[in-house]
C-alpha positions as CSV (number, residue, x, y, z in Angstrom):
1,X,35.6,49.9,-5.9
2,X,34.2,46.6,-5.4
3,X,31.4,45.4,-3.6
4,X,31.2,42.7,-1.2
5,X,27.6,40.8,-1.5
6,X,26.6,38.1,0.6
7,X,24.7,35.4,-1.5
8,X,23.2,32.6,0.6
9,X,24.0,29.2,-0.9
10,X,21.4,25.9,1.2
11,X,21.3,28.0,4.5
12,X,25.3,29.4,4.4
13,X,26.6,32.2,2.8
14,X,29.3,32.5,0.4
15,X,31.1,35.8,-0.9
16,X,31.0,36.9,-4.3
17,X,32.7,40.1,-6.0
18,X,30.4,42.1,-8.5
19,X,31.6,44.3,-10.8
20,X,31.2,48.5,-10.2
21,X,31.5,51.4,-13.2
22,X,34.4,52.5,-11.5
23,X,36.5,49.4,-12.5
24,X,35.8,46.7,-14.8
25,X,37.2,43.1,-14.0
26,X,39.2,43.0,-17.4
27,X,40.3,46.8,-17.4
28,X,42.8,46.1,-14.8
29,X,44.5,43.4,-12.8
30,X,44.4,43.7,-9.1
31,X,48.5,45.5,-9.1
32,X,46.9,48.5,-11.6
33,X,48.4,47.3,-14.7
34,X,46.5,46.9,-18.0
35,X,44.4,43.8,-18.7
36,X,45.1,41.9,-22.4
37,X,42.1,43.3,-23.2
38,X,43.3,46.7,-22.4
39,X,46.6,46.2,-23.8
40,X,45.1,45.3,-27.3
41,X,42.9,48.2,-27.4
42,X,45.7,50.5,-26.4
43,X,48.3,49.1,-29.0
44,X,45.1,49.0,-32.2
45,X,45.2,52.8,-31.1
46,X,48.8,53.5,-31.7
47,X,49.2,51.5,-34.9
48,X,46.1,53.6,-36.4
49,X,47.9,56.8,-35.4
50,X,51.4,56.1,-36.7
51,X,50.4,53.6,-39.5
52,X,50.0,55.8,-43.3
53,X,50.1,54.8,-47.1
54,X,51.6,51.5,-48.1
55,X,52.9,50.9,-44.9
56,X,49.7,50.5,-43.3
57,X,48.3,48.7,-45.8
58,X,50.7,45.9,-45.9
59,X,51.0,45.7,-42.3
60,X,47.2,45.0,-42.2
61,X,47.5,42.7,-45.2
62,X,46.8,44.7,-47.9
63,X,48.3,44.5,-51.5
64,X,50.4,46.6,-53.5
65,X,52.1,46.9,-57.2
66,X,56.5,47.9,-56.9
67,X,54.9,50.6,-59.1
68,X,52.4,51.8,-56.1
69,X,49.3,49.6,-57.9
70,X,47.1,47.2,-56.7
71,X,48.0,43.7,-57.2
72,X,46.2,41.1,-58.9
73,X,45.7,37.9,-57.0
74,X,43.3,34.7,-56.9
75,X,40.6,34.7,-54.2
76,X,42.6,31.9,-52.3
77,X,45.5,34.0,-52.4
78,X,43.8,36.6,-50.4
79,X,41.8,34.2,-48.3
80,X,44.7,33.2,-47.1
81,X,46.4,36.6,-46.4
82,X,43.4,37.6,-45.0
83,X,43.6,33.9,-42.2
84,X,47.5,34.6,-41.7
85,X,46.9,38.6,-41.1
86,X,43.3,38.1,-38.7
87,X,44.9,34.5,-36.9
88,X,48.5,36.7,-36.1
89,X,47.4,39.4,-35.1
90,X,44.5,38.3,-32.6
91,X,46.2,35.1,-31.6
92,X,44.7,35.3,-27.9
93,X,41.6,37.9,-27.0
94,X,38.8,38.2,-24.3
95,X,36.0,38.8,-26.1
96,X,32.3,39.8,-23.6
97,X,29.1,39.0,-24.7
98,X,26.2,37.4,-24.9
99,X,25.8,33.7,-26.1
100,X,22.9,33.3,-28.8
101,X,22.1,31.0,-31.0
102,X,23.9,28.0,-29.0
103,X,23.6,24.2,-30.2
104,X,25.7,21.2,-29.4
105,X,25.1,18.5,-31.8
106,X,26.0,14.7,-30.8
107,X,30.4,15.4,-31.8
108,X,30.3,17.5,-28.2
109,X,31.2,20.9,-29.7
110,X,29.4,23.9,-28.7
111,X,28.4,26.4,-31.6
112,X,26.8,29.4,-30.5
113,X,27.3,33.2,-31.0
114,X,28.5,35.9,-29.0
115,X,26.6,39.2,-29.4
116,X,26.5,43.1,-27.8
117,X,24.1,45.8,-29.1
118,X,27.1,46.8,-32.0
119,X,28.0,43.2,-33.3
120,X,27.8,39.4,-33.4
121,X,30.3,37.2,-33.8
122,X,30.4,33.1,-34.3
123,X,32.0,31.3,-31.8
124,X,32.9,27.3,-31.1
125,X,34.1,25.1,-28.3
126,X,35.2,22.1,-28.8
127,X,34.1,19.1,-27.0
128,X,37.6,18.6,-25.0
129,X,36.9,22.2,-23.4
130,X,33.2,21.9,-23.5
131,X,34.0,18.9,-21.2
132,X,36.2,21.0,-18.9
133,X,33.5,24.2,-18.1
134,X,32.5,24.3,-14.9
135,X,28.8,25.8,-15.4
136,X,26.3,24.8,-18.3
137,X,26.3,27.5,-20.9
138,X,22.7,28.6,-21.9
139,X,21.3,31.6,-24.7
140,X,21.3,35.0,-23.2
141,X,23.9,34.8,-20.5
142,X,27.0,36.7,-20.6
143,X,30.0,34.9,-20.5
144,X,34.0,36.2,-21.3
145,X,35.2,34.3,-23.7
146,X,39.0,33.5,-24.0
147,X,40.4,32.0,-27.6
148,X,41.8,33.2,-30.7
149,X,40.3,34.3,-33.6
150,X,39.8,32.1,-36.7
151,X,39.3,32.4,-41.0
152,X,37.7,29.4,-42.5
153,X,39.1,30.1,-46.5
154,X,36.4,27.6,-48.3
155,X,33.7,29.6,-47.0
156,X,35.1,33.2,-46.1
157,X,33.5,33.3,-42.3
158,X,36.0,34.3,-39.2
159,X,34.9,32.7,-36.1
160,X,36.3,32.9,-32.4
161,X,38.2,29.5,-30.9
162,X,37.1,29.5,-27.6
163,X,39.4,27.6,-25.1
164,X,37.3,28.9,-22.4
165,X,34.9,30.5,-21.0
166,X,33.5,32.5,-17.7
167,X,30.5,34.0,-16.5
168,X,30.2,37.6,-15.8
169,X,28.9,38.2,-12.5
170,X,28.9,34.9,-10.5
171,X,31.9,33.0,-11.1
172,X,31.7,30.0,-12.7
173,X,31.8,27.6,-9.9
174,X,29.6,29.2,-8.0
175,X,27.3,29.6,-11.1
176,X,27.8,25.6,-11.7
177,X,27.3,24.8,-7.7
178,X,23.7,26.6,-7.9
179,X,22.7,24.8,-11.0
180,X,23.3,21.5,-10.3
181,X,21.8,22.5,-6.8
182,X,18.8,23.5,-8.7
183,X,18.7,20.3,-10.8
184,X,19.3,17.8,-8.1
185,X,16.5,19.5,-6.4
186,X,14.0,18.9,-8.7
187,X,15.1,15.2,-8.9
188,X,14.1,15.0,-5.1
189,X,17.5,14.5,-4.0
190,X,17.0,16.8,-0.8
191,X,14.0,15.9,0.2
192,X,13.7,16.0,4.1
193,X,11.3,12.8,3.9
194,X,14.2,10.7,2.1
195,X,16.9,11.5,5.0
196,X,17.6,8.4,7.4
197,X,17.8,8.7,10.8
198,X,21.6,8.1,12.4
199,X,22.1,4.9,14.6
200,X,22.0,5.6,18.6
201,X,25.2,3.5,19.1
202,X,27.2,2.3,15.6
203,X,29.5,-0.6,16.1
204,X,31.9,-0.1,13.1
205,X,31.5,3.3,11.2
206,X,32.9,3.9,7.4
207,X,34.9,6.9,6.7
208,X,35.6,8.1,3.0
209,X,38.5,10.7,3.3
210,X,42.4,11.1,3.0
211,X,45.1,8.8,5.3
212,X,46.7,11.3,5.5
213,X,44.8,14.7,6.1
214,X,43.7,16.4,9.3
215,X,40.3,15.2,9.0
216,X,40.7,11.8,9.8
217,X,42.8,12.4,12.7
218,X,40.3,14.8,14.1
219,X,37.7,12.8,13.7
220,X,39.1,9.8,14.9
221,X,40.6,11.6,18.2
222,X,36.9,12.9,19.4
223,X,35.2,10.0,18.2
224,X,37.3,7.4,20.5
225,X,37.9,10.3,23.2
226,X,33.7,10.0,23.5
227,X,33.5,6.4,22.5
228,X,36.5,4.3,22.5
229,X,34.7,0.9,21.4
230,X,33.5,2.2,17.7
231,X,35.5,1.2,15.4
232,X,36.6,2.9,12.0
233,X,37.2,1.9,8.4
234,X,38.9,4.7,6.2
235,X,38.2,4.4,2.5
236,X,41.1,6.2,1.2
237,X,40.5,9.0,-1.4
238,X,42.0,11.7,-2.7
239,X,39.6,15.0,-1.6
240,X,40.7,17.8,-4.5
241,X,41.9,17.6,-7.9
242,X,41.0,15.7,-10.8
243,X,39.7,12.6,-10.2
244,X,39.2,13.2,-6.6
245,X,35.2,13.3,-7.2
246,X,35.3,9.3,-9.0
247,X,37.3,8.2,-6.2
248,X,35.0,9.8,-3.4
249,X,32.2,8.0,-4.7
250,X,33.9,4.5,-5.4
251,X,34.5,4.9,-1.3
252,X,30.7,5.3,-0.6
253,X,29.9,2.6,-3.1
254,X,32.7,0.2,-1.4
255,X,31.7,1.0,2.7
256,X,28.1,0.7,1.8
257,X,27.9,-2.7,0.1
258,X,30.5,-4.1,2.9
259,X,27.2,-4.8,5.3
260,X,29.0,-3.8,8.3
261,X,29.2,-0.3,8.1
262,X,26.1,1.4,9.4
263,X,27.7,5.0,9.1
264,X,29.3,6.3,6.2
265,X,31.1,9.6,6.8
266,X,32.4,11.5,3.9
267,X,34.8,14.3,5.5
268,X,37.9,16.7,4.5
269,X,39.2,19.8,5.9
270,X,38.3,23.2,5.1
271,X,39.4,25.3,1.7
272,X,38.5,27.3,-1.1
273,X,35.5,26.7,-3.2
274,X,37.7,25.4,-5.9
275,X,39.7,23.0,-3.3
276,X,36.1,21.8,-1.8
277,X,34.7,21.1,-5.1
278,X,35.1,17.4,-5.7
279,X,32.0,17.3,-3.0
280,X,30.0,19.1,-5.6
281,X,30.1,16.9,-8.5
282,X,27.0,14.9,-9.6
283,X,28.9,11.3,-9.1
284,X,29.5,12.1,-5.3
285,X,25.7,13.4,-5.1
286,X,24.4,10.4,-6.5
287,X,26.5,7.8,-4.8
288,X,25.5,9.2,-1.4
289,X,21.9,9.1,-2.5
290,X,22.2,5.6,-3.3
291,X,24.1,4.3,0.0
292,X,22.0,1.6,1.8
293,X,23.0,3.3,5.0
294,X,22.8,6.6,6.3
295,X,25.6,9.1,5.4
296,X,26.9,12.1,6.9
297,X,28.5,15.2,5.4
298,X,31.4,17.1,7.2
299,X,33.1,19.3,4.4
300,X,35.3,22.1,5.5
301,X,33.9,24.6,7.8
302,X,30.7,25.4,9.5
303,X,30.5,28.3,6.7
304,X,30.9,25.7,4.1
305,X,28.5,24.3,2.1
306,X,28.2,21.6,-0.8
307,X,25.8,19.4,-2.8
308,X,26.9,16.7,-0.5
309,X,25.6,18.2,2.6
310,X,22.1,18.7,0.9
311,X,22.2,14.9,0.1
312,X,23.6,14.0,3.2
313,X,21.2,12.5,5.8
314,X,23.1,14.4,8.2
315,X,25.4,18.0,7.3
316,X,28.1,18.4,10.4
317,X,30.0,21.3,10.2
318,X,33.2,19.8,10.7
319,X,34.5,16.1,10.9
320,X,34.9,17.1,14.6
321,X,31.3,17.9,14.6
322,X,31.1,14.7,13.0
323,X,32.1,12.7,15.6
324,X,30.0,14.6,18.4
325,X,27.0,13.6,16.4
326,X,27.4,10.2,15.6
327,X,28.9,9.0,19.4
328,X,27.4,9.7,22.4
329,X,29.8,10.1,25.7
330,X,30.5,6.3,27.2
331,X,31.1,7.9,30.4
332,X,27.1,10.1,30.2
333,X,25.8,7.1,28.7
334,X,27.2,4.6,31.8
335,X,25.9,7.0,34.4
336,X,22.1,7.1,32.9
337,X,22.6,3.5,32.5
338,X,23.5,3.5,36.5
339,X,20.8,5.7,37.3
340,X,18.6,3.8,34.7
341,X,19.4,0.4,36.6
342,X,18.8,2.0,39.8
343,X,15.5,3.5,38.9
344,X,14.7,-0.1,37.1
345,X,15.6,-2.2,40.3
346,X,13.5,0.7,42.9
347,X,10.5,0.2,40.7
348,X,11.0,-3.8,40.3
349,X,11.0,-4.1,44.1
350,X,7.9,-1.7,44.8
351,X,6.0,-3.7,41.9
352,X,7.0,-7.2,44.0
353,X,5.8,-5.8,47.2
354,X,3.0,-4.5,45.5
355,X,2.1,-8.2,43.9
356,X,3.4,-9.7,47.2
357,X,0.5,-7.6,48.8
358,X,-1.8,-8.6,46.3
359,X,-1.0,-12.3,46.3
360,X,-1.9,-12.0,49.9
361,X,-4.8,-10.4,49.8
362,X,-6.4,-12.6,47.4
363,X,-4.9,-15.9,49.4
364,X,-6.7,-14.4,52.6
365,X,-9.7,-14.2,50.9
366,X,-9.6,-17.7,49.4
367,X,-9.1,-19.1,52.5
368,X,-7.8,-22.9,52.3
369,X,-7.6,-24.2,48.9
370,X,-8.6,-28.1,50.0
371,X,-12.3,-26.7,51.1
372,X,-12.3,-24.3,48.3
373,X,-11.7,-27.0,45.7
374,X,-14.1,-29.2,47.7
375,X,-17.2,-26.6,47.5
376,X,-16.5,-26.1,44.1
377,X,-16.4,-30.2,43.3
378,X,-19.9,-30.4,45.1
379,X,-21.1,-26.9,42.9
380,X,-19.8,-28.7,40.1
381,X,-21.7,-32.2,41.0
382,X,-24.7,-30.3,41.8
383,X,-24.3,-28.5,38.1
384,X,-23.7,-32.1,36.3
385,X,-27.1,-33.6,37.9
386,X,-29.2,-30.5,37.3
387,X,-27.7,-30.9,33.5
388,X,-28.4,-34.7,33.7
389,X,-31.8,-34.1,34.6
390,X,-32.2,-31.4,32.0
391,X,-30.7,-33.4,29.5
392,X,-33.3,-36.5,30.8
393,X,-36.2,-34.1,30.7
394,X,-35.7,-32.7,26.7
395,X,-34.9,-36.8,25.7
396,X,-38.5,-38.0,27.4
397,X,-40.1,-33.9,26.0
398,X,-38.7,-35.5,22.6
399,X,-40.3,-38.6,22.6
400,X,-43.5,-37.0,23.8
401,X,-43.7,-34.9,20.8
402,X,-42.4,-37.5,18.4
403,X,-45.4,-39.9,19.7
404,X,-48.0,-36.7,19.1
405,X,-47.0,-36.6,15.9
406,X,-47.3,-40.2,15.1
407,X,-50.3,-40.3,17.0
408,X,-51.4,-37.2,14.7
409,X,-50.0,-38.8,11.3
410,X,-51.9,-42.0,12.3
411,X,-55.2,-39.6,12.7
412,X,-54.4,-38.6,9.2
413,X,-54.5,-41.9,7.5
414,X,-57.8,-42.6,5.6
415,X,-58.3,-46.2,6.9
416,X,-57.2,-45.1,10.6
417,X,-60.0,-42.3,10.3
418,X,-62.5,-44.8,9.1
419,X,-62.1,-47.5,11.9
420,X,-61.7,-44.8,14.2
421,X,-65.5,-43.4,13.2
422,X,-66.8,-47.0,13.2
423,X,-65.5,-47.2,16.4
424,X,-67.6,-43.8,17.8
425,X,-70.3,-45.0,15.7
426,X,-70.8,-48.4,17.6
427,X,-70.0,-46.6,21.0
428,X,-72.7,-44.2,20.3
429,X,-75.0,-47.0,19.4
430,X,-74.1,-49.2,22.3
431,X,-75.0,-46.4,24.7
432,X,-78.3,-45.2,22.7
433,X,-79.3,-48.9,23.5
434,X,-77.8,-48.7,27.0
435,X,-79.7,-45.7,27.4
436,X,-83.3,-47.2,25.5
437,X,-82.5,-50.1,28.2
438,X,-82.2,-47.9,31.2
439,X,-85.5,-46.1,30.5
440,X,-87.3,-49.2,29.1
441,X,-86.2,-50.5,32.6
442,X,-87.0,-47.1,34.5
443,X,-90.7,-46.9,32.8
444,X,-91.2,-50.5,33.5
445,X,-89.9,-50.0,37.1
446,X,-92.3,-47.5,37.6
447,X,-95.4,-49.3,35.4
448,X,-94.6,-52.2,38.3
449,X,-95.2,-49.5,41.3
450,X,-97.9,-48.2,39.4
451,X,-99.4,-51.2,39.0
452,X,-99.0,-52.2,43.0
453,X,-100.2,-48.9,43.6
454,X,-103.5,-49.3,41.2
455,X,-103.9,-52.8,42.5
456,X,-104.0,-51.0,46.2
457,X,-106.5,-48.5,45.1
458,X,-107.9,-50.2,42.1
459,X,-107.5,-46.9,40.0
460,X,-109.1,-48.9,36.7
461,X,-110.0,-45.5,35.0
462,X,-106.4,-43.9,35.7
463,X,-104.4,-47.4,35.0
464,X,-106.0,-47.1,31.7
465,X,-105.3,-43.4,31.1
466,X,-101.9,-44.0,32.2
467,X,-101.5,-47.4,29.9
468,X,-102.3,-45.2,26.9
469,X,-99.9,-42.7,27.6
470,X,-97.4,-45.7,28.8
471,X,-98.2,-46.7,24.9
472,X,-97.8,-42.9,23.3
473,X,-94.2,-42.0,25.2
474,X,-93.1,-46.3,24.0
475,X,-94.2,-45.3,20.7
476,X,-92.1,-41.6,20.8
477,X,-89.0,-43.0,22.4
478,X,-88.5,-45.6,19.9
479,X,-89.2,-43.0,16.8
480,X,-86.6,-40.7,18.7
481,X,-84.5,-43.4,19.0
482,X,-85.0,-44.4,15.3
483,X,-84.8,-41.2,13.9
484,X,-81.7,-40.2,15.9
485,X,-80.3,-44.0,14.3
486,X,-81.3,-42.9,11.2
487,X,-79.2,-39.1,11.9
488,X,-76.0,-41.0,12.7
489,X,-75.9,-43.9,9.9
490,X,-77.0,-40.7,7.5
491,X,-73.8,-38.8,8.8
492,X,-71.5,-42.3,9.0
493,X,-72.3,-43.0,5.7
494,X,-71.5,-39.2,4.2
495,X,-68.2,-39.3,5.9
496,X,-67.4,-43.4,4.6
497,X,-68.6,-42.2,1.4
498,X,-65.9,-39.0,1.3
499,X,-63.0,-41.2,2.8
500,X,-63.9,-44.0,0.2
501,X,-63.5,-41.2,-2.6
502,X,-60.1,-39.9,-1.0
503,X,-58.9,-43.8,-0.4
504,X,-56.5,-45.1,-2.7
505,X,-58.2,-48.0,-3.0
506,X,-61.6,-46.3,-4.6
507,X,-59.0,-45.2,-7.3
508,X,-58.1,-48.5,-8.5
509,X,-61.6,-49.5,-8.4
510,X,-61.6,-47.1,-11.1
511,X,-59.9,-49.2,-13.4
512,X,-56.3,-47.6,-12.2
513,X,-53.3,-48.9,-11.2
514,X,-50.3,-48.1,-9.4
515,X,-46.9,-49.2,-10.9
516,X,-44.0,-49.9,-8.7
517,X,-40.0,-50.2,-9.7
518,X,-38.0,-53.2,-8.6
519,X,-36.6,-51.3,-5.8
520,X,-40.1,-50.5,-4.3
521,X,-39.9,-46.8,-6.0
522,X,-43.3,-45.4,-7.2
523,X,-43.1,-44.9,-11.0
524,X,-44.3,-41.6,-11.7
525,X,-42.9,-41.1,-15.4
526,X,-42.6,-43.6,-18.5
527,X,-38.7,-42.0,-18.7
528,X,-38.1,-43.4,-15.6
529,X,-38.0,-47.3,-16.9
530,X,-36.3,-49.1,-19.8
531,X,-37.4,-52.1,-22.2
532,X,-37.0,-55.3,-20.3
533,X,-37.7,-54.2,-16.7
534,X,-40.0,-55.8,-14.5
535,X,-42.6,-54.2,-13.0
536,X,-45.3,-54.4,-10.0
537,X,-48.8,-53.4,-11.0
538,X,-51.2,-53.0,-8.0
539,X,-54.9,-53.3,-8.7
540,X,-58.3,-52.9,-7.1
541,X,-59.0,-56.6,-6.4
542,X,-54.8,-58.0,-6.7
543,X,-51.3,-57.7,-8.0
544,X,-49.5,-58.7,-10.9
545,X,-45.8,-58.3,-12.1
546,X,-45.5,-57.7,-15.7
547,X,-42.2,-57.0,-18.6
548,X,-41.9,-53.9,-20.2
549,X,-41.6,-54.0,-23.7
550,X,-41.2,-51.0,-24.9
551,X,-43.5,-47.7,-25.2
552,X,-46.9,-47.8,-26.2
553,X,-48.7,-46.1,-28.5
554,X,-50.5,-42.4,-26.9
555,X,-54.5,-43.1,-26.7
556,X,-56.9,-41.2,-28.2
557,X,-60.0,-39.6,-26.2
């Protein structure tokens, strides 16, 4: 008996028979009656038990004399024999085995062997059946291969014609559907981060189905019975048969390069594998992964599954299902939009109150805006004069320390420090002889009372004394005065004598000179003036202007 397995295929399930030792798929059909395979075997047996002598020989192609004897004939001959007896008798077989060996070179044929543990034989299939397999053929898989069986004469090798082939086990298109599953995979085709999310509301949605199937109609019926203002453009395509895959993807190509549609819906009804397969070829795969705009999948039923609804942004599992995704209800959506509006205009006028409030507050607290901008006019007036006055007080701050520093660079200058120490030197001499005057004055002052006094008492002895001591402290006082002249010419003159060796003009006494441009520049390099120039020499005791002529010889010593 047969087994029922279920095989799960992207999250559904499909069924699949597998074969048991009590029955083989190709032993018997489904009524009880012999497979071709069976038949074969059954009539090989009878011919070997009925077929003797001659008779067997020649009905297997052997050769034999009138007189009983072997014949003599060329090896073409019997080549050929040997293609007309193999090519008649085994016109159309099933042959099981294993595939070895396989190649298809760039004419599209297949070459490969089929092999079992008790023989090999070669096998081809040409490129027009090659084209027509529903799975890709690979070494080591069993496959039953249907054909007829084949002599090549030139170079004596038989050979099985395929004209088809199937896989044992899985059937082909389910074998085909889980390999290009596993190939578009691995290209990233059903990656979750390359899906799109669906528009809330669409305006116009494209649908890539047939006019005339029940898809459409479905579809169309729950889509306006949620949302009556979408509107639909049917790409028309045929959904099964040959050709139906080319013109399912030309339909996604066409609704997504329009620019209006921002759905595309590829749909059908439900079927077997066979009639759902046009949504499992690799063009229909591709085109929806190329769509500028997101697509949804609604293939047969919710147990359905194809490539298209693992490229799919969306999978629905019908093209009802569809439609409940893509529209929301207009009547749900107009009651949250009235209970939306409501909640809106509720909060609006509790956030006016509320600012209303505020406003007030903030106006109570001002008070009246005429004093308000009054106070802060005389604020700002009192602000502008303290700035004024700050502004006064860093000019005249400026000025004072721009006059320090002239007053200091004026201190600086040589000739400035000279007159300036003439200057102290003449004050300190006028008031060393104010002073000598004072006491001169003072001692004569007192000499007078003295003398009154000794003329009153007649002290002769004691005016005498006091006369020679008179003389001694005259005599001290003007050596303390000299020698404290002396002490400040000594120090006037050191200090004349430094600032006359840092003046300028004790370096031209020297014999040097000091050269100036035309344009009142000091000349500090020889580079810095041409043949023909004029120049201004100054000197110790004058000026002179002088012609260059050219460069002068370097000195020696």
């Amino acid at each position: 008996m047969a087994k029922e397995q279920e095989v799960e295929v992207g999250g559904g399930a499909i069924s699949q028979t597998r074969e048991t030792p009590e029955r083989s798929a190709y032993s018997t059909g489904g009524n009880g009656e012999p497979t071709p395979r069976a038949r074969i075997a059954q009539e090989r047996e009878r011919e070997d038990e009925e077929d003797t002598g001659a008779a067997r020989i020649e009905r297997e192609g052997g050769i034999a004399s009138a007189s009983g004897g072997p014949e003599v004939v060329s090896v073409g001959e019997l080549a050929r024999r040997i293609k007309g007896s193999l090519e008649g008798r085994f016109g159309d077989v099933l042959v099981r085995g294993e595939i070895s060996n396989l190649r298809q070179p760039g004419s599209g044929h297949l070459y490969f062997s089929l092999k079992d543990a008790s023989g090999s034989l070669r096998a081809v299939l040409f490129r027009g059946q090659a084209r027509r397999l529903r799975f890709r053929p690979d070494n080591g898989q069993e496959v039953v291969a249907r054909g007829r069986v084949s002599f090549y004469e030139v170079s004596g090798d038989a050979q099985l014609v395929c004209e088809s082939l199937d896989p044992v086990g899985a059937g082909a298109l389910a074998l085909a559907f889980e390999q290009r599953k596993a190939k578009l995979a691995a290209e990233g085709l059903f990656d979750p981060a390359r899906k799109r999310q669906l528009p809330f509301l669409p305006r116009r949605i494209g649908v890539v189905t047939s006019p005339t199937g029940a898809a459409i109609h479905d579809f169309v019926r729950v889509l306006h019975r949620r949302f009556p203002g979408i509107a639909v453009l049917v790409a028309p395509a045929r959904v099964q048969g040959a050709g139906a895959a080319d013109e399912i993807a030309a339909g996604i190509e066409r609704l997504g390069a329009r620019g209006d549609c921002e759905i595309v819906v590829v749909t059908r009804g439900g079927g077997s594998i066979e009639d759902l397969w046009a949504f499992n070829e690799e063009v229909v795969a591709r085109a929806i992964a190329a769509c500028p705009v997101p697509v949804v999948s609604a293939v047969g039923h919710e147990v359905d599954f194809t490539i298209a609804d693992f490229v799919a942004d969306l999978r629905a599992p019908t093209p009802t299902g569809a439609a409940e995704r893509i529209a929301p209800v207009e009547d749900e959506l107009r009651a949250a939009l009235a209970v939306t509006r409501s909640r809106l205009a509720r909060s609006a006028r509790r956030e006016l109150e509320s600012r209303r409030a505020a406003v007030h507050r903030v106006r109570s607290r001002l008070g009246d805006p005429t004093r308000r901008v009054a106070d802060e006019r005389l604020r700002l007036d009192a602000r502008r004069r303290v700035a004024a006055d700050a502004v006064v007080g860093a000019i005249a701050l400026g000025r004072r320390e721009l006059r320090g520093r002239e007053e200091r660079l004026r201190l600086v200058n040589p000739v400035a420090r000279l007159k300036r120490r003439s200057r102290e030197l003449d004050s300190l001499r006028e008031r060393l002889s104010r002073a000598a005057r004072g006491l001169l004055r003072e001692r004569r002052a007192g000499l007078r009372s003295a003398g009154l006094a000794l003329g009153r008492a007649a002290p002769r002895d004691r005016v005498l004394r006091e006369g020679q001591q008179l003389g001694e402290l005259r005599e001290r006082l003007f050596g303390a005065i000299q020698r404290a002249l002396e002490g400040r010419r000594a120090r006037i003159d050191e200090r004349a004598a430094q600032l006359r060796a840092l003046s300028p003009l004790q370096v031209l006494a020297r014999g040097y000179a000091i050269a100036f441009a035309e344009s009142g520049a000091v000349l500090l390099s020889s580079r810095e003036i041409r043949a023909g120039q004029r120049l201004h020499l100054e000197l110790a005791d004058g000026a002179l202007t002088v012609e260059v002529l050219g460069e002068a010889p370097e000195r020696k010593g």
